[in-house]
C-alpha positions, -999 to 999 in steps of 0.1 A, spaced: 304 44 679 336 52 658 341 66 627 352 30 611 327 17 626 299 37 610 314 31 576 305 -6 571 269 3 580 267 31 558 280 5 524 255 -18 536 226 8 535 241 23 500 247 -11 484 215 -23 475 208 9 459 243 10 439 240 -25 425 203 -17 410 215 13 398 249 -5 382 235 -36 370 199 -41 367 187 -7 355 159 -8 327 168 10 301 152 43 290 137 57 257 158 91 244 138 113 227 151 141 209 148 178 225 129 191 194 116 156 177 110 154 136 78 156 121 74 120 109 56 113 73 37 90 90 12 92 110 0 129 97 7 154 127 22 130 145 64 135 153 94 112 164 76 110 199 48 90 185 75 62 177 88 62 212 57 57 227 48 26 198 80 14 209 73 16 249 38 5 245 51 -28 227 82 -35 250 55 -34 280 34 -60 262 59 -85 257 82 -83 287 59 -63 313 87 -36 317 69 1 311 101 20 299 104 55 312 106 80 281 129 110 289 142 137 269 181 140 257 188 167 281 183 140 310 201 111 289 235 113 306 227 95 341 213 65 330 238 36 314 211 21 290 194 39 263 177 37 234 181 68 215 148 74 191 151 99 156 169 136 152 191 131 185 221 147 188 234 117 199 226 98 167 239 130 146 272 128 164 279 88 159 262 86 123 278 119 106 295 100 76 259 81 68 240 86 37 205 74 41 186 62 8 151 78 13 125 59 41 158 38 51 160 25 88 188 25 110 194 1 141 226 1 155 243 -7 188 275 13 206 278 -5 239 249 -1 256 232 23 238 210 15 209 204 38 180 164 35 164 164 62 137 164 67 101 161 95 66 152 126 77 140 148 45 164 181 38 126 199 52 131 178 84 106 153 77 115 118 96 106 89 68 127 62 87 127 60 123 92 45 126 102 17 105 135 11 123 110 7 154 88 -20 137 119 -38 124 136 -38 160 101 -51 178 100 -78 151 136 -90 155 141 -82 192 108 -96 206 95 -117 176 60 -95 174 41 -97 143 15 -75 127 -1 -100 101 -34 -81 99 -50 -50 116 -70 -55 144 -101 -39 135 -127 -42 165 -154 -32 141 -149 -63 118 -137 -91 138 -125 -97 176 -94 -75 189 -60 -88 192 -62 -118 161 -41 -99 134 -8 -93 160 15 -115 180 34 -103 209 50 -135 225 58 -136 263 98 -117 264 123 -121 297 147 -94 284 157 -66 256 186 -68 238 200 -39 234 236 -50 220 251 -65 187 226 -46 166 238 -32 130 213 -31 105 204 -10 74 173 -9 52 157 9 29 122 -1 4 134 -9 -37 104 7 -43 96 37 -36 62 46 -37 41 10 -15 8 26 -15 -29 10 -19 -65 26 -12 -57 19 28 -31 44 32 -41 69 1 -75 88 8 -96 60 11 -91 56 47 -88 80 79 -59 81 95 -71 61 126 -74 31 106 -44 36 85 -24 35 118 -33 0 127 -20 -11 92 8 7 92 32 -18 108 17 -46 84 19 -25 50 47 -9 62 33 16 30 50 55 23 64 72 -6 94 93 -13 76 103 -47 72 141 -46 37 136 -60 4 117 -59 -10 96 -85 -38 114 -105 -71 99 -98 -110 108 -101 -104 148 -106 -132 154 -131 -161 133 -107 -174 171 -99 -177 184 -134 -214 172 -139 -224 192 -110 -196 221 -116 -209 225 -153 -235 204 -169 -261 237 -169 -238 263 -179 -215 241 -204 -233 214 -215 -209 211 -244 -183 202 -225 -193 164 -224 -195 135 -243 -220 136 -275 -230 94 -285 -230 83 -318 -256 102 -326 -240 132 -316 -262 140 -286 -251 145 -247 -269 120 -224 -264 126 -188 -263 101 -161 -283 112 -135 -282 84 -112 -243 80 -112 -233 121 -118 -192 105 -117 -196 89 -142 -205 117 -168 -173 121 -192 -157 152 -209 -154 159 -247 -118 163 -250 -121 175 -282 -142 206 -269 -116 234 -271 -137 250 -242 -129 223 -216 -92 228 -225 -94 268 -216 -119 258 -187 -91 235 -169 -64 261 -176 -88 291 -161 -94 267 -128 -55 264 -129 -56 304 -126 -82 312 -105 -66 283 -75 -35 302 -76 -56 334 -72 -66 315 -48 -106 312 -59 -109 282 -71 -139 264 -84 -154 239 -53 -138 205 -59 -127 212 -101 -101 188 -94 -119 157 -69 -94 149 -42 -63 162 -60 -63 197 -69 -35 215 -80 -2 223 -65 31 242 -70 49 220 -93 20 197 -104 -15 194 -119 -35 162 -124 -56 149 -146 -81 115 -150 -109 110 -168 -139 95 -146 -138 54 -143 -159 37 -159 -153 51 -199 -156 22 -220 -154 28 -259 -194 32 -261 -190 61 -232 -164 79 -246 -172 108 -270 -183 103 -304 -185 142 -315 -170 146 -351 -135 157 -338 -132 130 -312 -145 102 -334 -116 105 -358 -91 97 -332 -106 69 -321 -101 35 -332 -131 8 -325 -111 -17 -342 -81 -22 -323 -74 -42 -291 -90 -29 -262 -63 -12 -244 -54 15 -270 -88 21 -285 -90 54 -273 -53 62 -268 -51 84 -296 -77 109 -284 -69 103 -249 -32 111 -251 -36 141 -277 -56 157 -254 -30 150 -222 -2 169 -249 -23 197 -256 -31 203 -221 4 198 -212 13 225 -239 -8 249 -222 7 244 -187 40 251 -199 35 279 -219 16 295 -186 36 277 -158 72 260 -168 77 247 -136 43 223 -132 42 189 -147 8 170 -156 5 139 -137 -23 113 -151 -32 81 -160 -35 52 -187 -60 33 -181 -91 15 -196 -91 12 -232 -63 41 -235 -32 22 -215 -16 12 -242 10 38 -254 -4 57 -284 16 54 -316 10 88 -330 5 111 -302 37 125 -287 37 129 -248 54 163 -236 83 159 -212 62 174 -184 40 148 -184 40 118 -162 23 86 -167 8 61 -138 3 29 -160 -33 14 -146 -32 -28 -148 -61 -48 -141 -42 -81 -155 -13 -81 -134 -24 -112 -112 -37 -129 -144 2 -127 -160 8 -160 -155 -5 -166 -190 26 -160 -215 0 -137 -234 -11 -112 -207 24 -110 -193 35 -102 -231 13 -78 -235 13 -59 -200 47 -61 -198 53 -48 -234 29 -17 -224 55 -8 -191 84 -11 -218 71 13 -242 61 36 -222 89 39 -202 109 46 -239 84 74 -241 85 89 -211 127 85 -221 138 59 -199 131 82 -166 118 58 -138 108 95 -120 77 101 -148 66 62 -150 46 47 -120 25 13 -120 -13 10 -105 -24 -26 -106 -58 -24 -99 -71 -60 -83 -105 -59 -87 -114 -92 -108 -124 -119 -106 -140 -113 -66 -154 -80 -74 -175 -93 -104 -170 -132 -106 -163 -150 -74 -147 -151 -41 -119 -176 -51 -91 -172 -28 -58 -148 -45 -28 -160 -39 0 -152 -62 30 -142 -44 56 -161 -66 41 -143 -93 37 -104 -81 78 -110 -74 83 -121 -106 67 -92 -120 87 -67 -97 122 -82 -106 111 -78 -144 94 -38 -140 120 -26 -116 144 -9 -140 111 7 -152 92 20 -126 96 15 -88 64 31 -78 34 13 -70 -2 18 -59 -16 -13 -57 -59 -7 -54 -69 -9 -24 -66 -31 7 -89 -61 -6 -105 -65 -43 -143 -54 -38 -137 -16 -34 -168 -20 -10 -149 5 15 -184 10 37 -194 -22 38 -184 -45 72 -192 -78 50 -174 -71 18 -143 -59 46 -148 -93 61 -146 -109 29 -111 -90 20 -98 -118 51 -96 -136 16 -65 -114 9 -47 -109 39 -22 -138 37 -11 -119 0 -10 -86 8 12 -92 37 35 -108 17 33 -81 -12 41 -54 12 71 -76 19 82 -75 -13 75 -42 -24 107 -34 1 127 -64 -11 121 -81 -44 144 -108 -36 126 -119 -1 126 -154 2 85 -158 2 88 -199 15 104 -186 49 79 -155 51 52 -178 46 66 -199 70 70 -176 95 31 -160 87 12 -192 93 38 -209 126 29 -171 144 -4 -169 134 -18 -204 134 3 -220 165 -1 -260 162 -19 -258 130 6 -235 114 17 -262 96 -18 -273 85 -27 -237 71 9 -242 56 -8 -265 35 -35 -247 27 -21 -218 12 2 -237 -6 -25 -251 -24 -42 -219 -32 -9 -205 -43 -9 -235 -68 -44 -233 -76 -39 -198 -92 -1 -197 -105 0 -227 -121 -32 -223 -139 -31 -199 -163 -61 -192 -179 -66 -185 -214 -77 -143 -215 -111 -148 -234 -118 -173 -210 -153 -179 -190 -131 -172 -158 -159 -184 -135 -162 -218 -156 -128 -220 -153 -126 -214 -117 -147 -241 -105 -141 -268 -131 -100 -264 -134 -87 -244 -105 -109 -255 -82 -123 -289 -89 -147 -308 -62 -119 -330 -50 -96 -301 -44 -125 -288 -23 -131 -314 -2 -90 -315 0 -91 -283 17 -125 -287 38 -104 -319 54 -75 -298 62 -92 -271 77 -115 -296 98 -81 -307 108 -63 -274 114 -93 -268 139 -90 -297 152 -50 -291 164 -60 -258 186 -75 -261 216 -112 -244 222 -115 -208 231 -78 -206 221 -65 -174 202 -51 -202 173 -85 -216 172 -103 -179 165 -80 -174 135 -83 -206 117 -123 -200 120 -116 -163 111 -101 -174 75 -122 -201 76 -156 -188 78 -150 -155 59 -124 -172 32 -134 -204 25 -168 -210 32 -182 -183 6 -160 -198 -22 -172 -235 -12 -208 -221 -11 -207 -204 -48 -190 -240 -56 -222 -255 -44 -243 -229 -66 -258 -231 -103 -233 -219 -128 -253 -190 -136 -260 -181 -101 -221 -181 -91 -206 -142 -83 -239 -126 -79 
């Protein structure tokens, strides 16, 4: 045979092989040779996002992408380029990232998934640039974390049936308004296992340098109650009763000059590097702060009543600044004391309880920072509570001098279906009302917990927080943009999740959104009275037992549409309708 002859038969053999390798090669996943730390997930680093990213591309299109690092990049003509690559570095040098911002951008065939990388090296934005392009690329969803223990596997995400991956015409930028999005689910409430799953839907983080002050004296009853008995609340009578049963909720004398010398001494001795077991709870001190809470739970009868204290307080005034007088004086001295020993370390801590309103006497140190505790945020439809709560952010932001970096916002969610009922919360319109009018305030927010019993090791109070799913998917929205348009969210929430009776459950949370926004109930109130006699009359009940008999109805048996209707159904509804059904006096209990 010739040598021209042989050349024909060699192309035919190579073709196949060159075409595949030209024109239908999958892309692959570029990982960086020495990936970032990311924020989030704790030890995890910029690997974990390639391997979120491959696992989900595999469930919607069936393609397992190959995950390879720079070094090998250069052969293959389709890439996605994950985090601290050089590649990314080289074709994104003039960018300035605003802090957990996400980058997805195309250059030909390559696609860039990455985002802020702290001065320290920490990656706060390529994680999110990897849920963002799996929600726009492939339309996936994570409404709800699928949490075997509570309810059957696979209900809270969508991943719809993909033929291909764009990879081209991609240029987007964004970064969360607010900068702490953080809740009991992603704070120390919850191991880090079960924060994952949430992660996509929460979408929580922070770029605050510090943690909000919470629960740091719950250890002083058993730290001190035989050696310095002194150092806790005296009743009216002057006399120190302890509680036993419930050891947290003992509370200090801050008028006691010993407690004052016995904080600044544990400040000493943890530097020393002997500190007292658990002084502080779950947030002892560190370089640049300290915190500081008084146990939950101190109503005006609970709160010291020794002859120094009593003269600061004031029984007489509104509830929120009985005690803010005494509360706050305390929080300056204490704040004195860590400057004079340590410049450097601010005192982070809380109003709350009957001391959230801004004291008018006391002055607050400018190493102090203040996280504002709400519980009347949801009930701010009411001109009165949104005067008043709204008044509180206002002044003290003028006393923490205008600096959004000292003023953060808890609303803690807890009534009416941790004491009253299990009404349905639904008040998106409303938390993005409040947002647009705190922003220039504060832009940090922990918002308490994932649902409003605080029942954290209990499977049926979990199963009851389905109640509040729909809400804080939408509030997690919103924390990153205060101007998302809720209606099309919404939209998109219950067409995913609900299939052909999207539009049905449409309906249905419409109603409960007007149900509670456009009632406003008066603040001295008998809230569960007004529940079931205004907000949720019997003929709006039977209104919404006829949709979701219908909304059942338009999903076929067995059908992954039909397990979530009866999901919200049975653990939403159906406990509301049966307190409906109850004796007034038997209703919340």
């Amino acid at each position: 045979m010739s040598i021209k002859s042989k050349i024909p038969i060699a192309l035919l053999i190579l073709l196949p092989a060159l075409w595949a390798s030209l024109f239908a090669t999958e892309p692959v996943i570029i990982t960086p040779e020495r990936p970032s730390a990311l924020a989030f997930p704790p030890g995890e680093t910029v690997r974990y996002a390639a391997e979120f990213l491959r696992f989900h591309i595999e469930a919607a299109t069936g393609k397992k992408l190959e995950i390879i690092p720079e070094s090998e990049a250069e052969r293959h003509p389709a890439r996605i380029w994950i985090g601290n690559t050089r590649f990314a570095a080289k074709n994104l040098k003039e960018i300035s990232f605003h802090p957990e911002e996400l980058l997805i951008r195309s250059l030909g065939n390559d696609l860039i998934l990455c985002g802020e990388t702290t001065a320290d090296g920490l990656d706060r934005g390529t994680l999110f640039a990897v849920y963002e392009y799996l929600e726009r690329a492939l339309g996936i969803r994570w409404f709800f974390a699928d949490i075997p223990q509570l309810y059957p596997n696979g209900l809270g995400t969508e991943i719809p049936e993909s033929n291909g991956l764009k990879l081209t015409g991609w240029d987007i930028r964004e970064f969360p308004r607010c900068r702490q999005r953080e809740g009991g689910i992603s704070y120390y409430y919850e191991p880090a296992a079960v924060q994952k799953l949430w992660h996509p839907v929460l979408r929580f983080g922070s770029s605050r340098p510090h943690r909000n002050a919470n629960h740091t004296q719950i250890n002083w009853y058993n730290l001190y109650h035989q050696t310095h008995p002194e150092y806790f609340a005296k009743n009216a009578a002057g006399k120190t009763v302890f509680n036993t049963r419930l050891p947290h909720r003992n509370y200090i004398c801050p008028g006691e000059t010993g407690v004052l010398a016995q904080m600044i001494q544990n400040i000493a001795d943890a530097d020393a590097g002997k500190p007292p077991e658990k002084a502080w709870g779950p947030c002892p001190p560190e370089k640049n702060y300290v915190y500081f809470a008084f146990n939950d739970g101190m109503t005006l009868p609970k709160t010291c009543h020794c002859s120094t204290c009593i003269r600061l307080l004031r029984p007489d005034a509104p509830e929120a600044g009985q005690a803010s007088e005494l509360v706050f004086d305390f929080i300056r001295r204490y704040a004195e004391a860590i400057q004079i020993r340590w410049p450097e370390r601010s005192l982070v801590t809380l109003a709350f309880h009957h001391y959230r309103k801004p004291p008018e006497k006391s002055a607050i140190p400018d190493n102090v920072n203040v996280t504002y505790v709400s519980k009347y945020m949801h009930y701010a439809n009411h001109p009165d509570r949104w005067d008043e709560e709204t008044s509180y952010i206002r002044e003290w932001s003028r006393l923490l001098k205008n600096d959004p970096d000292r003023l953060r916002i808890w609303l803690n969610i807890v009534a009416p279906a941790q004491y009253t009922s299990q009404v349905p919360l639904f008040y998106p319109h409303l938390f993005r009302k409040w947002l647009r009018a705190n922003l220039q305030y504060s832009d940090s927010y922990f918002i308490n917990g994932l649902n409003p019993y605080l029942k954290r090791l209990n499977a049926a109070a979990r199963r009851k927080a389905i109640a509040t799913y729909p809400m804080v998917y939408l509030q997690s929205r919103l924390l990153w943009n205060p101007d998302a348009d809720i209606d099309a969210l919404l939209e998109d929430y219950t067409r995913k999740l609900y299939g052909p009776a999207g539009k049905t459950m449409r309906e249905i949370y419409r109603i409960f959104c007007e149900r509670w926004e456009k009632f406003a109930m008066q603040p001295d109130a008998d809230e569960a009275g007004y529940i079931h006699s205004v907000r949720y009359p019997p003929d709006i009940i039977a209104q919404i037992n006829a949709l979701f008999a219908q909304a059942v109805s338009e999903t076929e048996e067995d059908s992954v549409y039909r397990r979530r209707v009866e999901l919200f159904r049975n653990h939403q509804w159906v406990p509301f309708m049966a307190e409906a059904g109850q004796p007034p006096d038997e209703r919340g209990k």
